[in-house]
N, C-alpha and C positions, 0 to 999 in steps of 0.2 A: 504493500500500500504506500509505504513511504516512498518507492521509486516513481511509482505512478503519479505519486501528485507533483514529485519532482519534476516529472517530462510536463506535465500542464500547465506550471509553472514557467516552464522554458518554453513551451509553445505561446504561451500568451503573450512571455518577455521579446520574441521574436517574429512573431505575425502582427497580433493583436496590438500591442500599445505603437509600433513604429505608425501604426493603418490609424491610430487615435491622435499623437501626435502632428501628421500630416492634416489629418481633416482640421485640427485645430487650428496650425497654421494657417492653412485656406480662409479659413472664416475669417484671424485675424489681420489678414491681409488684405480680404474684402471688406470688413467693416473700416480699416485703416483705409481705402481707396474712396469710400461712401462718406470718410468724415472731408479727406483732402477737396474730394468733389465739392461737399457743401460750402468749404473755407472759401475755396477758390470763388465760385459763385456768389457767396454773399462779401466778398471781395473786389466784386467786377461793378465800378461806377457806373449808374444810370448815365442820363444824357443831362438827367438835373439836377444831381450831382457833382457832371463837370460843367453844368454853367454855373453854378455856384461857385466850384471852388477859381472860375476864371475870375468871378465877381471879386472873390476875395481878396483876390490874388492882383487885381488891375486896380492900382492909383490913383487911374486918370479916368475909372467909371464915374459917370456925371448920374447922383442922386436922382429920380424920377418920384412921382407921386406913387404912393400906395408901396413903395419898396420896405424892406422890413431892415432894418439897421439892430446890429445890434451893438451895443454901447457898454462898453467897460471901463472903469474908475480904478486905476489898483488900490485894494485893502480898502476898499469903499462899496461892499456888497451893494448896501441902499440903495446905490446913483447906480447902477451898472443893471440894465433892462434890455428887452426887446421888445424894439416900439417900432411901429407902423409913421411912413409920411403921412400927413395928412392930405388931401387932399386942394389945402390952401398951399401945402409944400414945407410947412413948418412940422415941428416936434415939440415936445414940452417935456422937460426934466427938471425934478428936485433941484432947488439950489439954482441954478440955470434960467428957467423959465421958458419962454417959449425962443426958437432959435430957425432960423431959415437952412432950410437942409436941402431941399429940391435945387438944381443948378448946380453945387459941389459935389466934389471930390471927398473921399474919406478924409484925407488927409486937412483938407479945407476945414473940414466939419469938429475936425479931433482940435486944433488949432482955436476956434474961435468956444468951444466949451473949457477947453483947457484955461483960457484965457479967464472966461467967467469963473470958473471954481478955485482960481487963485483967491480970491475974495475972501474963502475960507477952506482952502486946504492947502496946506504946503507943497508947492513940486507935485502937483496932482499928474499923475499917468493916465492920459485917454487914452481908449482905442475905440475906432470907431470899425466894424465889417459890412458891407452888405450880406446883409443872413439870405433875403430873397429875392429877386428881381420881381417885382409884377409892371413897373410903369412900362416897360418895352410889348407895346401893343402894333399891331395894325387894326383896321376896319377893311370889312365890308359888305357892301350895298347894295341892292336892288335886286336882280331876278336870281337868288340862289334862295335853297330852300331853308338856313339857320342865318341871316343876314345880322351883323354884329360887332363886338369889339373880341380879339383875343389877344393870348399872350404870342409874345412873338417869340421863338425859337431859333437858335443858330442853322443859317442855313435852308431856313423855309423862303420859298419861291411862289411864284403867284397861282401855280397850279395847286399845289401845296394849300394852300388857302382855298380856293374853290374847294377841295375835295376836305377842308376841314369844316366848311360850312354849307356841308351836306348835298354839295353839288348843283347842277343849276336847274329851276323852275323851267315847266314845260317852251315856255318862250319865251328864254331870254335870249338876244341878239349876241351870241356869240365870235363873230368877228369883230365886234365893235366895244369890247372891253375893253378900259384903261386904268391906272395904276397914277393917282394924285400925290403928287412930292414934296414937300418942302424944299425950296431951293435958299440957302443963304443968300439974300440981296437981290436975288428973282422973283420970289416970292411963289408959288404951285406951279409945277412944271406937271406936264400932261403927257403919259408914256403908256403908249397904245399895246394892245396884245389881242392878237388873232388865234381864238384859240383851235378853230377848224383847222387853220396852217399846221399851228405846232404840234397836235394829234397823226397829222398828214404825214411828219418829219421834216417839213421847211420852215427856215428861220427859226432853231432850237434855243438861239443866244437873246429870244424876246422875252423869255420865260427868268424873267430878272430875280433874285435874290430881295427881299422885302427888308426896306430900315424903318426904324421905329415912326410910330407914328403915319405910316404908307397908308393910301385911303384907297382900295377897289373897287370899280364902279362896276358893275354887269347890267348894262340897260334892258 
């Protein structure tokens, strides 16, 4: 009996546990490949994500209405919030008051609060971030089926916008779309788009790249 259990002993030591250690591995190797996959994935920035961290990251973005600022005081929890523009283009803070934020630069912004909270803090440290873009809008008008104002996005073109505002009503004049501009010192410049042409594949380069504030007309 003793040799017998000896040999099943050796049979297990040699079939059996090498056949348990391998499946083991397998699993942990797959569950190790299931965590990397998730890491990686919740790793991978949206698209609004990297507008943000451009926002953050750019000096020379010019503050818009409705953009989300957030504001830090060092070792000044209190003063240090996330506050919305207003709509008049102003902000209001503790200590501060109300301050003109629409038209500046972070940097502009950090500068003239800094200035006020000398009054009562020493060597005060601002910083100022864009936390969210919302003033970067275009419009547009008339015969699509969600006509409106949206957020404007890196890279969105005027096709791009028709098909984000649901596309166009059974009659709208499709050759005769245009794209209303802002011009410094010209004042609305008027830039036509055929959109029968550009479906067709002639003249791709009318299909312009949209800047803030762009008004679409679809008659």
């Amino acid at each position: 009996m003793k040799n017998l259990a000896l040999k099943v002993i050796a049979v297990l030591v040699f079939f059996v546990l090498p056949s348990w250690v391998i499946v083991r591995a397998q699993e942990a190797n797959s569950q190790q490949a299931i965590d990397n996959a998730q890491t990686a994935e919740s790793n991978t920035p949206t698209q609004t994500d990297a507008l943000t961290k451009n926002a953050q990251a750019d000096t020379t973005y010019i503050i818009g209405n409705d953009d989300v600022l957030a504001i830090s005081v060092w070792k000044e929890p209190d003063l240090s919030k996330q506050i919305p523009v207003r709509s008049d283009g102003r902000i209001s803070l503790p200590l501060v008051g109300e301050v003109q934020a629409e038209g500046r630069t972070p940097p502009q912004l950090e500068q003239e609060i800094t200035a006020k909270l000398k009054s009562y803090i020493t060597n005060p440290q601002v910083t100022v971030i864009v936390q969210q873009i919302n003033s970067q809008k275009f419009n547009i008008l008339g015969q699509v089926n969600k006509p409106g104002s949206y957020p404007l996005t890196t890279g969105t073109t005027i096709v791009d916008a028709i098909a984000t505002a649901g596309g166009f009503r059974d009659f709208a004049k499709k050759k005769s779309i245009y794209v209303l501009r802002e011009s410094p010192g010209t004042g609305q410049i008027r830039l036509p788009f055929n959109y029968d042409k550009f479906i067709k594949g002639k003249d791709p380069s009318q299909n312009i790249q949209l800047k803030p504030h762009d008004t679409i007309f679809v008659p």
